[in-house]
C-alpha positions as CSV (number, residue, x, y, z in Angstrom):
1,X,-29.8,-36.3,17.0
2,X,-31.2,-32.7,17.9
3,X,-30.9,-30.4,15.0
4,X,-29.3,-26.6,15.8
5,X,-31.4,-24.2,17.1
6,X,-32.8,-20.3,15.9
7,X,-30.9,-18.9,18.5
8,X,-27.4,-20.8,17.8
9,X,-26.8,-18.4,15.2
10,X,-28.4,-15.4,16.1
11,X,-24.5,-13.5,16.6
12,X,-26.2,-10.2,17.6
13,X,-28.0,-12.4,20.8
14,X,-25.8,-11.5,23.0
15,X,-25.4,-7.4,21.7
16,X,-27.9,-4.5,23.5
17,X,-30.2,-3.1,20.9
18,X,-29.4,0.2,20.4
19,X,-31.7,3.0,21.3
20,X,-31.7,6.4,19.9
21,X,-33.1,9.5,21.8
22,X,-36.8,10.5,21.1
23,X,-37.0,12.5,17.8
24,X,-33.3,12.6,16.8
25,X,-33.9,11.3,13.5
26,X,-36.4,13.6,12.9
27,X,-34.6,16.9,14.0
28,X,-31.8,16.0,10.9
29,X,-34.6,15.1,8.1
30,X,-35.1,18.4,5.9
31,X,-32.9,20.3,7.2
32,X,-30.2,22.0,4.5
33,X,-27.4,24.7,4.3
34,X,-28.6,27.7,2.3
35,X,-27.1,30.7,1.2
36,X,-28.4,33.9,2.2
37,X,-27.3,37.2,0.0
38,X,-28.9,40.3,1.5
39,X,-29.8,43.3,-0.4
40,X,-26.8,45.0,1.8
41,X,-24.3,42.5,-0.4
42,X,-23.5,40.5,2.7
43,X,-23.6,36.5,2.3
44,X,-24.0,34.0,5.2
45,X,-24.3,30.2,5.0
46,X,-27.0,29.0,7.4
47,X,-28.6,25.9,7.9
48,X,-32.5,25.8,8.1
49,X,-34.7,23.2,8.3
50,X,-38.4,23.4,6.3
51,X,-40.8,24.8,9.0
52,X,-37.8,27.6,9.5
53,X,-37.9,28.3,5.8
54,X,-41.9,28.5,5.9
55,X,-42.0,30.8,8.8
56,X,-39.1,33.4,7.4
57,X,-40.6,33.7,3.9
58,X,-44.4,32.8,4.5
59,X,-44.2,30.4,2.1
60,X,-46.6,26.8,2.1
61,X,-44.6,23.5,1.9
62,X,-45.7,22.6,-1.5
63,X,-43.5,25.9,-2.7
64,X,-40.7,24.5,-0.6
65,X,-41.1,21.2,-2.7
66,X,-40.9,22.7,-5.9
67,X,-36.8,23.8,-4.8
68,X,-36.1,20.1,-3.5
69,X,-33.3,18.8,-5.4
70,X,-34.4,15.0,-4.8
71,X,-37.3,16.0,-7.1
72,X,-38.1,16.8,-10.3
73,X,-40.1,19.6,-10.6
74,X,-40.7,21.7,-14.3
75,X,-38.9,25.3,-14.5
76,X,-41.3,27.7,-11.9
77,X,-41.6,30.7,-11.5
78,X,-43.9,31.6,-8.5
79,X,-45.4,35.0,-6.6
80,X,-46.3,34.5,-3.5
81,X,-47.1,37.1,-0.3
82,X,-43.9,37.4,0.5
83,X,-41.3,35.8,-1.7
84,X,-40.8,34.6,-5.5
85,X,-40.0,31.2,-5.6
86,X,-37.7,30.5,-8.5
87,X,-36.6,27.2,-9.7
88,X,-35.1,27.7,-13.5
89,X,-32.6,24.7,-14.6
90,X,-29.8,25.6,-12.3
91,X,-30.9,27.9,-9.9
92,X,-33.3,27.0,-7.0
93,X,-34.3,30.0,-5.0
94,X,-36.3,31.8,-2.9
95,X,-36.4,36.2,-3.3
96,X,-37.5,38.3,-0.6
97,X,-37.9,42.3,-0.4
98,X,-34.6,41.8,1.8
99,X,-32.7,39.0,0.6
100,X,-32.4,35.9,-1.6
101,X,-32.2,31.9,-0.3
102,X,-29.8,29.8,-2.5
103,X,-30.4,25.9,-2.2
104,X,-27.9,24.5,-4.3
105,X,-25.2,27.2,-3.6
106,X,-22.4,24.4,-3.5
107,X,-22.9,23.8,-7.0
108,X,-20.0,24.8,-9.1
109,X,-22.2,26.0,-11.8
110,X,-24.2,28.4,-9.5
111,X,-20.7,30.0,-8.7
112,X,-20.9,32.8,-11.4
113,X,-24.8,33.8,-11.0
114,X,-23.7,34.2,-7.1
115,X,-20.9,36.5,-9.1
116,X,-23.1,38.0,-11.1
117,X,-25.7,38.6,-8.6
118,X,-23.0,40.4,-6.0
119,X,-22.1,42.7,-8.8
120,X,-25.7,43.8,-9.0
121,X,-26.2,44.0,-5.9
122,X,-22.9,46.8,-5.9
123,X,-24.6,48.8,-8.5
124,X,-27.9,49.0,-6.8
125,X,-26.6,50.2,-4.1
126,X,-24.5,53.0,-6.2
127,X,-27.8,54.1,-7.7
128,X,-30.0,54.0,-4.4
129,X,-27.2,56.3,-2.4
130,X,-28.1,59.1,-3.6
131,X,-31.9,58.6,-2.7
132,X,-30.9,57.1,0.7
133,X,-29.1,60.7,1.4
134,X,-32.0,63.0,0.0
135,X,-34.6,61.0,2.7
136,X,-31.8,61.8,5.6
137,X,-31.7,65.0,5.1
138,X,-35.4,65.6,4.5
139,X,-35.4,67.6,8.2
140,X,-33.2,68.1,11.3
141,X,-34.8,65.6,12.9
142,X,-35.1,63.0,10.5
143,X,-31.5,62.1,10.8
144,X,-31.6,61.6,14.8
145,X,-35.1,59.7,14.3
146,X,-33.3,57.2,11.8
147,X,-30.0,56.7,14.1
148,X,-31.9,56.0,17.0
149,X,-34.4,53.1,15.5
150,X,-32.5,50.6,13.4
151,X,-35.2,48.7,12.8
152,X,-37.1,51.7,11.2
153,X,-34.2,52.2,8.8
154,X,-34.4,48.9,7.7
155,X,-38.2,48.7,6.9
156,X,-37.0,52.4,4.5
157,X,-34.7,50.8,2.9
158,X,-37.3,48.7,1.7
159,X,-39.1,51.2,0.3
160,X,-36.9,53.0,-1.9
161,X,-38.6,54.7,-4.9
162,X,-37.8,53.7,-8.2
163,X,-36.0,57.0,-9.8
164,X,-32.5,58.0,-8.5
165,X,-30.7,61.2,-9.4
166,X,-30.3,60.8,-13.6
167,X,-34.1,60.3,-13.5
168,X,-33.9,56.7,-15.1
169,X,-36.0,53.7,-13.4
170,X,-34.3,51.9,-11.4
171,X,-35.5,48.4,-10.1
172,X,-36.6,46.8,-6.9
173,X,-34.1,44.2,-5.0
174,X,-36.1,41.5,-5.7
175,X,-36.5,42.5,-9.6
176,X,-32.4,43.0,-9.7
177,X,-32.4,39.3,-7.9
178,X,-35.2,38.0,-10.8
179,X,-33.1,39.4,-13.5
180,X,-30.1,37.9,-12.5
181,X,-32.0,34.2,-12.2
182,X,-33.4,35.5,-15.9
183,X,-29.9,35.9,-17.0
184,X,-28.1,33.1,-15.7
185,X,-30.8,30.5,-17.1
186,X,-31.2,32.1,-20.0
187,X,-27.3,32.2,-20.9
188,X,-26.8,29.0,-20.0
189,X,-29.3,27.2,-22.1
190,X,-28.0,29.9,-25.0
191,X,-24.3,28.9,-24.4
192,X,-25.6,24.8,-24.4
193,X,-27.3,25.2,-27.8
194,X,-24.5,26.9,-29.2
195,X,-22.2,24.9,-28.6
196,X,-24.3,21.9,-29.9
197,X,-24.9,23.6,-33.4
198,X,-20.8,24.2,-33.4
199,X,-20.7,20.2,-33.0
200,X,-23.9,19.5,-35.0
201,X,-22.4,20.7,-38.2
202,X,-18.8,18.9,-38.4
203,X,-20.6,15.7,-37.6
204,X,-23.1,15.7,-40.2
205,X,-20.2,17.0,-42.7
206,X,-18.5,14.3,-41.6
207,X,-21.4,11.5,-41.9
208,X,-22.0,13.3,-45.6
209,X,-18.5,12.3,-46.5
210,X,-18.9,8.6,-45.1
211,X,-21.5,6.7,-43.6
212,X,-19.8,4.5,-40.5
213,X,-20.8,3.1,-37.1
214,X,-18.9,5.9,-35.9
215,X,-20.1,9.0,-37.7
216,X,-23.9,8.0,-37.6
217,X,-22.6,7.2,-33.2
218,X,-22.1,11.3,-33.1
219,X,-24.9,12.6,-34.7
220,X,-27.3,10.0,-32.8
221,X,-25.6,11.4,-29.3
222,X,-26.1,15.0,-30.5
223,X,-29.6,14.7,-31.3
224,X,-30.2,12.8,-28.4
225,X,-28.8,16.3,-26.2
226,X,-30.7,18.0,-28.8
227,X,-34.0,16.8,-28.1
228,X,-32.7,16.9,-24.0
229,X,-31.8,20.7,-24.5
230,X,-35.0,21.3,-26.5
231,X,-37.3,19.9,-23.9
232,X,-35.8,22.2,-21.1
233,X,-35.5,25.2,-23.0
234,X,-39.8,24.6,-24.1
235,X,-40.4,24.5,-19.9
236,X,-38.6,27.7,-19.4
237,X,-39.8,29.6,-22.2
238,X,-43.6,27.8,-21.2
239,X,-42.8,29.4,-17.5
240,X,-42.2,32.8,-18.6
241,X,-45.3,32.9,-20.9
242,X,-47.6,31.6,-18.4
243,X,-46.6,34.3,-16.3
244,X,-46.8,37.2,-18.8
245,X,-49.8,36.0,-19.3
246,X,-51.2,36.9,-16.1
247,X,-50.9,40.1,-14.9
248,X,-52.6,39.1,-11.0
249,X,-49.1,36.8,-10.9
250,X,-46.9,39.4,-11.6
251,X,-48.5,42.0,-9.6
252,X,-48.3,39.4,-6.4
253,X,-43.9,39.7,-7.3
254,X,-44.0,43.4,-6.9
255,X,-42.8,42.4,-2.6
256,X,-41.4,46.1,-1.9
257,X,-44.3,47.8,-2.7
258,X,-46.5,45.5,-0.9
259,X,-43.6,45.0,2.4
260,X,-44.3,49.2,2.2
261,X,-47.7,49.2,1.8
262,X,-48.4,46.7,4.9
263,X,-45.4,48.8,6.8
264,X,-47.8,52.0,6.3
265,X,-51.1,50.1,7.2
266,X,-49.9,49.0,10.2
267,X,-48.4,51.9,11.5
268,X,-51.5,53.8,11.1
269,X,-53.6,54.2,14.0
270,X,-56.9,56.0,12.9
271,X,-59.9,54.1,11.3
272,X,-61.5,56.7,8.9
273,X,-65.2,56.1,7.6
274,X,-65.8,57.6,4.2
275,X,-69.3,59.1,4.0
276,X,-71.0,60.4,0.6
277,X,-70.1,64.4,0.1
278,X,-74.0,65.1,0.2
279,X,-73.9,63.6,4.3
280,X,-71.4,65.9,5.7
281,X,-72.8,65.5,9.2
282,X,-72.7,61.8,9.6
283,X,-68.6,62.1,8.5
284,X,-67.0,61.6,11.2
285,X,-63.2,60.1,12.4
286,X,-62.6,57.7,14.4
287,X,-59.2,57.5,16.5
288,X,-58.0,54.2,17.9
289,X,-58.5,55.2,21.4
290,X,-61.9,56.0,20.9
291,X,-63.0,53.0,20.0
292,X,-62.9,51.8,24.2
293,X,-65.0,54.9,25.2
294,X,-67.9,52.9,25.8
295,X,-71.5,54.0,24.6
296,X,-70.0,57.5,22.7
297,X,-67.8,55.0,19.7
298,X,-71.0,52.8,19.9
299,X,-73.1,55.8,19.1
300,X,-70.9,57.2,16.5
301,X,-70.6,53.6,14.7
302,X,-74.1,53.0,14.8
303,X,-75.0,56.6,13.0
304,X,-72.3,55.7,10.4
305,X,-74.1,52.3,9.8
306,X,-77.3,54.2,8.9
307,X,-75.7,57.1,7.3
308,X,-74.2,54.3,4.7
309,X,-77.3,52.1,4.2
310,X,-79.3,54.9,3.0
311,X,-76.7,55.7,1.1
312,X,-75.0,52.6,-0.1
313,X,-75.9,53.2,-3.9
314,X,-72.4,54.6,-5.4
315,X,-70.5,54.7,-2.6
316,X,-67.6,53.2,-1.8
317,X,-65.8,52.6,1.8
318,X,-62.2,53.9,2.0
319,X,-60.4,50.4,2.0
320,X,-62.1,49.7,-1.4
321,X,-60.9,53.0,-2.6
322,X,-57.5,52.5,-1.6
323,X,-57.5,48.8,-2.9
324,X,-57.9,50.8,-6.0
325,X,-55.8,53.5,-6.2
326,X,-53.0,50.9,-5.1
327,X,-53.3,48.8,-8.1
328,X,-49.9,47.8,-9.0
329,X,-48.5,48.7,-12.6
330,X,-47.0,45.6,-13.6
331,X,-45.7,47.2,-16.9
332,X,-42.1,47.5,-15.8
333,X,-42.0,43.6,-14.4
334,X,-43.3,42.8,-18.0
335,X,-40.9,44.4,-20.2
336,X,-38.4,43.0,-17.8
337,X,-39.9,39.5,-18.6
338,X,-40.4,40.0,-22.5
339,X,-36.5,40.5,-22.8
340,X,-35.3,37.2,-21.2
341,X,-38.8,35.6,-23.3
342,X,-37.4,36.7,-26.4
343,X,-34.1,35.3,-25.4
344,X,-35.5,32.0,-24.8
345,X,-37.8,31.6,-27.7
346,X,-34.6,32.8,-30.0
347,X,-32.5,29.9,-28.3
348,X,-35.9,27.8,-29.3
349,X,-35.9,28.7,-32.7
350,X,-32.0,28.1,-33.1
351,X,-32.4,24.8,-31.9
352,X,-35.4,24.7,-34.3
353,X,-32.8,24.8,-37.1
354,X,-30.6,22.1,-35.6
355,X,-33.3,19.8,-35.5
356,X,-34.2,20.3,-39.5
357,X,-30.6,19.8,-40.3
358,X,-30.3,16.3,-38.1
């Protein structure tokens, strides 16, 4: 007697395989809704895939990595060309010199740093009004110029100065968006440790009293969330030193200056050689234009070239000069990061205490 057959129950036989379009499955992977906050206060929920992300901050993909919720990364806090990658227990994000990226924005616990963040953003804008008014009214012509090219005003806006009317500093958007990451971190973890030391100390008085399964049960959970609490609250306070402790990193967050320093290099269309003061006849200005006028710019460039290598002990071109005198003072980004550092190690030291007690 013939046995059954493979095919006798094989049910989907007689079903068409499905097919699926060519790179469908691929256009859904890595893409996410974020939560856009511009520096004008307006938010909008867009979604964005990875390469989107990379191409509207300039960031690599291994930043983008850091932010992915699917894996676990240590508390970061990164300057890069063009954004500050931040990624501090609850809040995953990516600051611009225009606007800040929220990942996790559906998260109910992100809800009052979003809060917080919009009520900064109001009181930035109260202190910057006043500056935004004196540069309008610089000239008669100003005004006109500005109305007419949008785009213009939004690259000024990026390059508001740092003193408004009262004369007190104050900061760059995306220092206002860092502080506000700072804050909401840092209070957190502060309001988590407190609240363990309120339970810490009923349960040992309790355990004091009597030893039971149930009493030595509590004070074995709350060190257990001690020792969880502790561990996070070392990364953070381990991100923040690293960076102090580095003042190229810190300069590299300083986006405004550099968005305004790139704005002003670009538009500039003269290419000046700097000469030694003792070779005033070789000094000589070179306009954009002229450097298609054929065997003249040649001539010029050439005369420069000599000029310079006779001279090239103590002297120094004008990009080099400038790459000096634009060092950026990163005193102001490290006072703001001592505060929250001396929040965090206090939060430490409390749950220090906590610990000794269990």
């Amino acid at each position: 007697m013939r046995g059954p057959r493979p095919e006798d129950f094989d049910t989907n036989a007689s079903q068409p395989t499905p097919t699926y379009p060519a790179g469908s499955r691929k256009k859904g992977m890595g893409v996410r809704t974020w939560l856009v906050l511009c520096s004008s206060g307006k938010e909008q929920a867009t979604e964005a895939g990875k390469h989107t992300i990379m191409r509207r901050t300039g960031l690599p993909a291994r930043d983008l990595r850091i932010l992915d919720p699917l894996l676990s990364y240590p508390s970061t806090v990164l300057g890069r060309e063009r954004a500050i990658v931040i990624n501090l227990e609850h809040i995953k994000a990516i600051i611009t010199a225009q606007e800040v990226l929220l990942l996790n924005w559906k998260d109910p616990s992100v809800a009052p740093f979003i809060e917080e963040f919009q009520r900064r953003i109001r009181c930035y804008h109260h202190a910057t009004k006043p500056q935004e008014g004196e540069n309008t009214e610089g000239g008669e012509g100003g005004t006109s110029q500005l109305s007419g090219d949008q785009g213009e005003e939004a690259k000024k806006d990026a390059k508001l100065s740092l003193g408004n009317q009262g004369g007190s500093k104050v900061l760059p958007f995306e220092f206002v968006a860092l502080e506000a990451c700072l804050e909401a971190a840092s209070t957190s973890l502060e309001s988590e440790a407190v609240r363990l030391e309120l339970e810490a100390h009923p349960a040992l008085d309790k355990l004091t009293l009597k030893i039971s399964t149930l009493n030595l049960e509590r004070v074995r959970q709350i060190k257990s969330r001690l020792v969880a609490i502790t561990g996070r609250v070392q990364k953070v306070r381990d991100a923040l030193e690293h960076l102090l402790d580095d003042d190229e990193d810190m300069a590299e967050m300083y986006l405004t200056d550099k968005l305004a320093h790139n704005s002003s290099a670009s538009s500039s269309d003269t290419v000046v050689v700097d000469l030694p003061e003792d070779d005033d006849r070789f000094r000589a200005e070179f306009s954009a234009e002229s450097c298609h006028r054929g065997s003249d710019a040649h001539n010029l460039l050439m005369r420069a070239h000599s000029a310079l290598s006779r001279n090239s002990c103590g002297t120094h071109t004008s990009s080099t000069r400038s790459c000096m005198t634009n060092k950026l003072n990163v005193q102001e980004l490290e006072m703001l990061l001592e505060a929250y550092f001396v929040q965090i190690d206090g939060t430490l030291n409390k749950l220090s205490t906590v610990s000794d007690m269990l």
